[in-house]
C-alpha positions as CSV (number, residue, x, y, z in Angstrom):
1,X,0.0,0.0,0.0
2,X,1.1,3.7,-0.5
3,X,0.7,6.5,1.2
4,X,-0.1,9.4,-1.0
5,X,-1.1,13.4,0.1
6,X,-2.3,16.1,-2.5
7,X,-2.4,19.4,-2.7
8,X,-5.9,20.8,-3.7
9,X,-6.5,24.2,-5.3
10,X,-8.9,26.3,-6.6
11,X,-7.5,28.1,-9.9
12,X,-9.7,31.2,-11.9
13,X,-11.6,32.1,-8.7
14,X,-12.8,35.8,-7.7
15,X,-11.2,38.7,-6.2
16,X,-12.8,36.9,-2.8
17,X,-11.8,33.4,-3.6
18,X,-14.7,32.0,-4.5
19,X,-15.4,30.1,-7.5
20,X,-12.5,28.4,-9.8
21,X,-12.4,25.0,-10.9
22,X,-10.6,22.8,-8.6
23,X,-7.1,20.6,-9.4
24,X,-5.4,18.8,-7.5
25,X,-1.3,18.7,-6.7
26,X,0.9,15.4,-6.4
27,X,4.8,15.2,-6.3
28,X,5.5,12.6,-8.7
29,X,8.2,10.4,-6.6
30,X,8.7,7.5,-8.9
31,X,4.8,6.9,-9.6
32,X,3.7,4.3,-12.0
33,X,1.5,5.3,-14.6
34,X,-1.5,3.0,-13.3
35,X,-0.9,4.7,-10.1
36,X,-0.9,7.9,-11.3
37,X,-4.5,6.8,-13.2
38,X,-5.7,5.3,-9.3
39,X,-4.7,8.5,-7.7
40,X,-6.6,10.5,-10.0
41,X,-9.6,8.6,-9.6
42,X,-9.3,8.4,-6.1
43,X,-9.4,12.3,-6.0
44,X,-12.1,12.7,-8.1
45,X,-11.5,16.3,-9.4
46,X,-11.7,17.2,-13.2
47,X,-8.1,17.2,-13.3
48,X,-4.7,16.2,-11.4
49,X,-1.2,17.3,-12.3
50,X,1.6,15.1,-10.9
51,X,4.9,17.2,-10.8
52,X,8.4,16.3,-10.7
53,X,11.3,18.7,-9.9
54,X,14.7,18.1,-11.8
55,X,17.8,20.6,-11.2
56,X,19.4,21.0,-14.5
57,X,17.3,23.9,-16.4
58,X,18.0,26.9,-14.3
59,X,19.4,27.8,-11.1
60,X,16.5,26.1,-9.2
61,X,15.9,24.0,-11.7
62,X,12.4,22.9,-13.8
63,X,9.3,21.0,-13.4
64,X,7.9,18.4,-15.1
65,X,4.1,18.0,-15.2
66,X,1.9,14.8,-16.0
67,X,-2.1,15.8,-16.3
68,X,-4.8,12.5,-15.8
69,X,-8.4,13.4,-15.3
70,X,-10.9,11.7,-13.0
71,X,-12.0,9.0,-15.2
72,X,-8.0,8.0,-15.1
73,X,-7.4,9.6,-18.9
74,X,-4.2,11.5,-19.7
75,X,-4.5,15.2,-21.0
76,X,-1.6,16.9,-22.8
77,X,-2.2,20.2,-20.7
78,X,-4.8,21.8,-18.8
79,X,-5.0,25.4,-17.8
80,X,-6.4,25.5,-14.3
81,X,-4.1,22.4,-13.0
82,X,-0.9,24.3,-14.4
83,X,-2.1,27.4,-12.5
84,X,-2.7,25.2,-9.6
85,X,0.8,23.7,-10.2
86,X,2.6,27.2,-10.2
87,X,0.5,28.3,-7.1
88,X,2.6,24.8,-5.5
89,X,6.0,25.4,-6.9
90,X,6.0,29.3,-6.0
91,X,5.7,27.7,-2.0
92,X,8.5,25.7,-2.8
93,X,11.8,27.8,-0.9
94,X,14.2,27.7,-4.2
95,X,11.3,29.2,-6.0
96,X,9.7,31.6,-3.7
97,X,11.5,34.1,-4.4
98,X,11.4,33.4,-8.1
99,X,9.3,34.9,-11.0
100,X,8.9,32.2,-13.2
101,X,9.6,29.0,-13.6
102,X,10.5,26.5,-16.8
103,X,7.4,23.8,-16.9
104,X,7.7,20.4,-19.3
105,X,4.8,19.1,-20.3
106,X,4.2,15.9,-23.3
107,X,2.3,17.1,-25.8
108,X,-0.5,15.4,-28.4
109,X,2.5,14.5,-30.8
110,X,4.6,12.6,-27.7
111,X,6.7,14.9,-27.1
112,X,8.1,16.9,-24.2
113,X,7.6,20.7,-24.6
114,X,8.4,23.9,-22.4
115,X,6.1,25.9,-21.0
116,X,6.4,29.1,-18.4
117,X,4.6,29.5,-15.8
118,X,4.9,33.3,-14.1
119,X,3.7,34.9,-10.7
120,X,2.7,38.7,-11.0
121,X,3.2,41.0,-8.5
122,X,-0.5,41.0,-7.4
123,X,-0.1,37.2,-7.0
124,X,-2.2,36.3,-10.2
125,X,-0.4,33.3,-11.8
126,X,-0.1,32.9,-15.6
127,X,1.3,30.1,-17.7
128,X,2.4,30.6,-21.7
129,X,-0.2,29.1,-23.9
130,X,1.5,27.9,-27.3
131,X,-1.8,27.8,-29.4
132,X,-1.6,25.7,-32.8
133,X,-2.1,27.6,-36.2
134,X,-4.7,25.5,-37.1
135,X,-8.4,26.5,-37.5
136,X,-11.4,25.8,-39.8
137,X,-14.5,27.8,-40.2
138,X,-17.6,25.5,-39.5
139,X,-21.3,25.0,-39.8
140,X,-22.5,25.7,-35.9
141,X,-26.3,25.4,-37.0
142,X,-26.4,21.7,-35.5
143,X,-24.6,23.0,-31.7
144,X,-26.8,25.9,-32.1
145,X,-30.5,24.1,-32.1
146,X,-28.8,21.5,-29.9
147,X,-28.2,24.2,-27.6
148,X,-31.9,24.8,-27.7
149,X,-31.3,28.4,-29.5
150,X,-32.1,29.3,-32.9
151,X,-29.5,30.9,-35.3
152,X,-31.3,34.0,-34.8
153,X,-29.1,34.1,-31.4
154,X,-26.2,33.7,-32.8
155,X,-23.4,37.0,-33.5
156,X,-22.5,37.0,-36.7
157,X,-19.5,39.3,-36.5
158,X,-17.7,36.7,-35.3
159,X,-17.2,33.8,-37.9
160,X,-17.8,30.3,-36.4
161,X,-14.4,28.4,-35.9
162,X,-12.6,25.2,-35.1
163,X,-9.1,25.1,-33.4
164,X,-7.9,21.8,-31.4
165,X,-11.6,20.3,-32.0
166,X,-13.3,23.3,-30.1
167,X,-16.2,24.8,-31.4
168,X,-16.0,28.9,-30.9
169,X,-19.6,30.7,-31.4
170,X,-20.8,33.6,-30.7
171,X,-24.3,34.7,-29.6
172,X,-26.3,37.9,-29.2
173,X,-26.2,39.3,-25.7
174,X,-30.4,38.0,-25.6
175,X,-29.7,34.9,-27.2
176,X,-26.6,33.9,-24.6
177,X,-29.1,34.9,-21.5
178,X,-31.7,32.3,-23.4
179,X,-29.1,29.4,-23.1
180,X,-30.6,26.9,-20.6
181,X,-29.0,26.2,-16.9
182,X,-28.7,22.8,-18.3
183,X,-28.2,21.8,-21.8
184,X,-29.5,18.1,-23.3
185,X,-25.5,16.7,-22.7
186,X,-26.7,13.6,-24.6
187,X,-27.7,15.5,-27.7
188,X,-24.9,17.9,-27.6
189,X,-22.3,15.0,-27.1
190,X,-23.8,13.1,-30.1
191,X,-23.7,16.2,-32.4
192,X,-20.1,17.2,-31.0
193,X,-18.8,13.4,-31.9
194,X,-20.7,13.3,-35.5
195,X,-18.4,16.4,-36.2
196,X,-15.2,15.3,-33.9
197,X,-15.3,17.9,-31.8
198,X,-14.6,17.1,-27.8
199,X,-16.6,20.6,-26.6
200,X,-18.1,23.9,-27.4
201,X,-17.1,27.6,-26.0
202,X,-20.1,29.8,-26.5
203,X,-19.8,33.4,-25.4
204,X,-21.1,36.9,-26.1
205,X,-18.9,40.1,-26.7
206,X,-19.5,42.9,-23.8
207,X,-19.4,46.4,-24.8
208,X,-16.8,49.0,-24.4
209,X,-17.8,50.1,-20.8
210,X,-17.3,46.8,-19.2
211,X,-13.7,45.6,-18.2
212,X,-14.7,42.1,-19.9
213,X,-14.0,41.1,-23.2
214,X,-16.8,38.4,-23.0
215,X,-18.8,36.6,-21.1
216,X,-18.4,32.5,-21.6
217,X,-19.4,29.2,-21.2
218,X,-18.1,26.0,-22.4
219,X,-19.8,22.5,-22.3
220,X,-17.2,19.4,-23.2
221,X,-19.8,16.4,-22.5
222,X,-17.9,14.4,-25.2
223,X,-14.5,14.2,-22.2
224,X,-17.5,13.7,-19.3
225,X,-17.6,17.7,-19.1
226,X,-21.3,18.9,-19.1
227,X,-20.2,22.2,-18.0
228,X,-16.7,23.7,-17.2
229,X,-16.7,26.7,-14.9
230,X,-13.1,27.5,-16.4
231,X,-11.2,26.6,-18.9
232,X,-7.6,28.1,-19.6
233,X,-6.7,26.7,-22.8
234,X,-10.0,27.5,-24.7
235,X,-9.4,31.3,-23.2
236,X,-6.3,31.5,-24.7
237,X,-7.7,30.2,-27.7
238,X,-10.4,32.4,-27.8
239,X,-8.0,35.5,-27.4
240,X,-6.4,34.5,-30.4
241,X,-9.1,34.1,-32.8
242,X,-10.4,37.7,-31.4
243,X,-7.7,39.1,-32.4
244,X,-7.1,37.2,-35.6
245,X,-10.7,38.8,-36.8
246,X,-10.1,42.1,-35.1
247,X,-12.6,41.8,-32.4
248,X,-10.5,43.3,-29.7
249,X,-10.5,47.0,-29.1
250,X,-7.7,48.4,-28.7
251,X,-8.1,49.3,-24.6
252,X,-8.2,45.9,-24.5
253,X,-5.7,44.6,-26.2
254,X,-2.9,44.0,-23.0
255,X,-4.8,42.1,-21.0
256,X,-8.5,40.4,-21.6
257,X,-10.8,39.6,-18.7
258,X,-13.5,37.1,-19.2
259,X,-16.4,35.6,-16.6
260,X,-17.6,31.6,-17.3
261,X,-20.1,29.8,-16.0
262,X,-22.4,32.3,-14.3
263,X,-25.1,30.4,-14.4
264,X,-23.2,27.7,-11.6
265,X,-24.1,29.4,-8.9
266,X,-21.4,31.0,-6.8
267,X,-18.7,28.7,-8.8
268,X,-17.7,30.9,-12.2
269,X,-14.5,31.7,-12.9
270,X,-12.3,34.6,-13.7
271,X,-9.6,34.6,-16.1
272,X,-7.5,36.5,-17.6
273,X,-5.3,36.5,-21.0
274,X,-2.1,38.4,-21.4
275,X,-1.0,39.1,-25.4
276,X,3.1,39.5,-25.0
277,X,6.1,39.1,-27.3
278,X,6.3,35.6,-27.2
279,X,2.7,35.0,-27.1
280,X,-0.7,34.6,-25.4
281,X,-0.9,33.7,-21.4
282,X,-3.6,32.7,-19.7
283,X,-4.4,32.7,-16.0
284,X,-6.1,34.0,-12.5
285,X,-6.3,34.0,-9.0
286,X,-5.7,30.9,-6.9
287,X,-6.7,29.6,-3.5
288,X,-5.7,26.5,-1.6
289,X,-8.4,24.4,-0.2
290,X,-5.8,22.4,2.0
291,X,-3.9,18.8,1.9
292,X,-5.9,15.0,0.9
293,X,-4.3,12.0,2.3
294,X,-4.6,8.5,1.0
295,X,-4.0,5.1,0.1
296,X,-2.9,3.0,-3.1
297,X,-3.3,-0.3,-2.9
C-alpha cells in the first residue's frame, strides 16, 4: 500500500476566492502510470497534475508535469491544474522568491515541450499558452439548435471556428441569456462526436464600458464535461481568434478579462489572458483548499 497526500487548489476564482475549478497537486516520486491513473480517480476532481522537480534547467531548476483526469485519462495540458501547479512550486523555498519558472509538459504529438509558468506581482499566476495555427471555419447550425437556440441568437461578427476540435460561437447578448441552466449533454455529445469535436465555447462580446472582453461558457460532455466553470486553454484560444478577426478593441488589447459559468451558482471563474512578445498567457487567482491524504493499494 502507499501512502499518497495532495495538494488541492482552486484556480480562476474571484477577487474573494470563491469560484475556480478545482485541481489537484501530487509530487511525482517515482509513480507508475496506473498509479498515477488510481490516484486521479481516487481524488475525483476534473483534473490532477503530478509534478516532478529536476535541477538541470536553471538555477532552481524545472518542473515536469503529468495531467490525468478523474476517469483516469491523460491530457496533454490543462489550464487551471498548471495554475494550480505554479500556485505549489512558487511555496517551494528555491522558487519563492522566483518569478517564473520552466514547466515540461508531453504534448498530443509525444513529445516533451516547455512551458512558463509566471507569478505577478498581485499574486495572479499565468502560464504561456503555445496555441496551434490550425483553425477551420464550420457549420454551428447543429450546436446551435442542440443548444436549444435558434440561429437567430447567434453573432454573426464573429465567424464560427474550429481550433484543437473546439467549437467557438458567438451569440447575441439575448440569445446567450436564453441558453438553458442545463443543456440536453446527450444531444450535444452526439452532435459534437458526428463532427469530432470534444466541446463547445459559446460566449457573447461585452461592450466598451465593461472591463470584460466576453462573457463565456463551455460544455465538453464528449471528455465527461457537461459544464466547465473554467477553462484556460479554450481562453487563450479564444483570445487568439479575437484578435485574428479584429474583435478586440484596442483598450483591450494588453490584457482580456472574461467571466464563465455564471449560471453555476457562486462557482464561475475569472480569467484573464495576457497578449506578449512571445505569445498569449492565460491565467487568475488561486486559492488552496488544503492537503488529501490516501491510500494506493
Amino acid at each position: 500500500m502507499t501512502r499518497l497526500k495532495a495538494h488541492i487548489y482552486r484556480s480562476f476564482t474571484q477577487e474573494n476566492g470563491s469560484g475556480g475549478n478545482t485541481a489537484a497537486i501530487v509530487h511525482n516520486n517515482a509513480l507508475t502510470q496506473e498509479q498515477m491513473m488510481d490516484a486521479a480517480q481516487h481524488l475525483d476532481v476534473s483534473e490532477t497534475a503530478f509534478i516532478d522537480h529536476f535541477a538541470n534547467k536553471t538555477k532552481y531548476g524545472a518542473y515536469r508535469v503529468l495531467y490525468y483526469t478523474r476517469n483516469g485519462s491523460r491530457v496533454p495540458l490543462c489550464g487551471h491544474a498548471t495554475l494550480a501547479a505554479g500556485k505549489e512550486i512558487f511555496s517551494d523555498e528555491g522558487f519563492a522568491n522566483q518569478g517564473n519558472c520552466p514547466l515540461h509538459y508531453e504534448s498530443e504529438d509525444g513529445n516533451e515541450t516547455e512551458t512558463i509558468i509566471k507569478k505577478e506581482y498581485d499574486g495572479r499566476i499565468f502560464y504561456r499558452h503555445d496555441i496551434s495555427p490550425h483553425r477551420k471555419y464550420l457549420d454551428s447550425s447543429d450546436i446551435i439548435n442542440s443548444l436549444e437556440v435558434d440561429m437567430s441568437s447567434v453573432d454573426y461578427n464573429f465567424n464560427p471556428i474550429e481550433r484543437n476540435h473546439v467549437a467557438f460561437i458567438a451569440l447575441t447578448e439575448q440569445g446567450f441569456n436564453a441558453l438553458p441552466t442545463q443543456p440536453d449533454s446527450k444531444v450535444l455529445k452526439r452532435i459534437l462526436q458526428n463532427a469530432d469535436l470534444i466541446g463547445t465555447h459559446i460566449f457573447m462580446l461585452c461592450n466598451a464600458e465593461s472591463d470584460l472582453v466576453a462573457r463565456t461558457r463551455n460544455f465538453s460532455p464528449v471528455v465527461g464535461i457537461d459544464e466547465e466553470n473554467a477553462t484556460g486553454s479554450d481562453t487563450a484560444m479564444l483570445t487568439k481568434e479575437l484578435l485574428e478577426q479584429d474583435l478586440l478593441p484596442p483598450e483591450k488589447s494588453i490584457e482580456q478579462k472574461y467571466i464563465q459559468g455564471e449560471n453555476m451558482n457562486q462557482s464561475f471563474g475569472v480569467l484573464y489572458t495576457q497578449m506578449r512578445k512571445d505569445g498569449i498567457w492565460a491565467g487568475g487567482r488561486v486559492s488552496d483548499d488544503g492537503m488529501k491524504k490516501f491510500n494506493l493499494q
